[in-house]
C-alpha positions as CSV (number, residue, x, y, z in Angstrom):
1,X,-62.9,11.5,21.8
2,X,-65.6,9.6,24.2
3,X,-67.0,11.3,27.1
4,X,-67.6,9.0,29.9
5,X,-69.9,9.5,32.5
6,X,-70.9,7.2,35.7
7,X,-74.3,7.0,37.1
8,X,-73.2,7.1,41.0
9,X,-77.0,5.6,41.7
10,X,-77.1,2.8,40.1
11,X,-73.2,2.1,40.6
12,X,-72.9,-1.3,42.3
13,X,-68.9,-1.2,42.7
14,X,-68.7,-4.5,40.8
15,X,-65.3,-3.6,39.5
16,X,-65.8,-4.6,36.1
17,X,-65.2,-1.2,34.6
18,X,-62.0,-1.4,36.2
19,X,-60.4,-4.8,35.3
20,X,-61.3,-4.0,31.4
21,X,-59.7,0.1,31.3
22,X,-57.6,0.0,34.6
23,X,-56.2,3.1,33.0
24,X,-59.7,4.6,32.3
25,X,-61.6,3.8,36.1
26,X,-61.0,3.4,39.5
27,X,-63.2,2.6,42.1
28,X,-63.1,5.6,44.9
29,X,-63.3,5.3,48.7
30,X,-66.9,4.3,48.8
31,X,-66.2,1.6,46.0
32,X,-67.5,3.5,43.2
33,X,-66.8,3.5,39.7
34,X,-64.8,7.1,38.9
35,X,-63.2,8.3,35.2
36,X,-59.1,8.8,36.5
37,X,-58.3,9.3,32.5
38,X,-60.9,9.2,29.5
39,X,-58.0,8.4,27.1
40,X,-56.4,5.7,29.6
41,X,-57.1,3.0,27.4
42,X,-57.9,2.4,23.9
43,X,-61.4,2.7,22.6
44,X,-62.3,-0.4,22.4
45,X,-61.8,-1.5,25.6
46,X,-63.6,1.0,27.1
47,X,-66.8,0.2,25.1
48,X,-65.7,-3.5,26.6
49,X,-65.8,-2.1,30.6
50,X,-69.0,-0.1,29.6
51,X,-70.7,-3.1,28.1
52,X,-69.3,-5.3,30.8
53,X,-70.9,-3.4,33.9
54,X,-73.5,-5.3,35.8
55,X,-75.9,-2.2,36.5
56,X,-75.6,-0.3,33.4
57,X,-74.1,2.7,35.2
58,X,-71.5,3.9,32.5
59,X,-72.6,5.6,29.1
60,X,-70.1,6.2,26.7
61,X,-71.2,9.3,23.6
62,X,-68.6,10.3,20.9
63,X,-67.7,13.7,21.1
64,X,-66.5,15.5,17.6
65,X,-63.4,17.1,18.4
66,X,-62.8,18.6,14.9
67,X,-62.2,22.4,14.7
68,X,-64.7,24.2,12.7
69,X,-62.8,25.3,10.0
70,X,-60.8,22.4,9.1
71,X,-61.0,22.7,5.5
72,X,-63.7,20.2,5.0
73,X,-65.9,20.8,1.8
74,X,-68.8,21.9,4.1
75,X,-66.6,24.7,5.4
76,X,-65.2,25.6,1.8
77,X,-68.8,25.9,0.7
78,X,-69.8,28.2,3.0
């Protein structure tokens, strides 16, 4: 899963975010960049709107979502 987060700072509005993951960003009232659904759009095209921002204001970071415990040989060696 990715965790997305906006840096409101250096947010310039430019709408990029939004016409690469419309189903990932909005822009809000003051024409900001804002996450409406993390897992609006496929992967790829997030890393696209993230890439695609003028100021640099998103960051993606893969978060593990795997139980501990899953049965992996790490856990069975334990």
């Amino acid at each position: 899963m990715l965790r997305i987060e906006i840096d409101r700072d250096r947010c310039v509005g430019s709408g990029n975010c939004v016409f690469w993951a419309p189903g990932t960003f909005d822009l809000d009232d003051d024409g900001q960049s804002v996450v409406v659904d993390p897992t609006g759009d496929p992967d790829d095209r997030i890393r696209v709107a993230v890439e695609g921002c003028p100021s640099k204001a998103i960051s993606v970071v893969f978060v593990d979502t795997t139980p501990p415990g899953d049965g992996s040989s790490s856990d069975r060696d334990r």
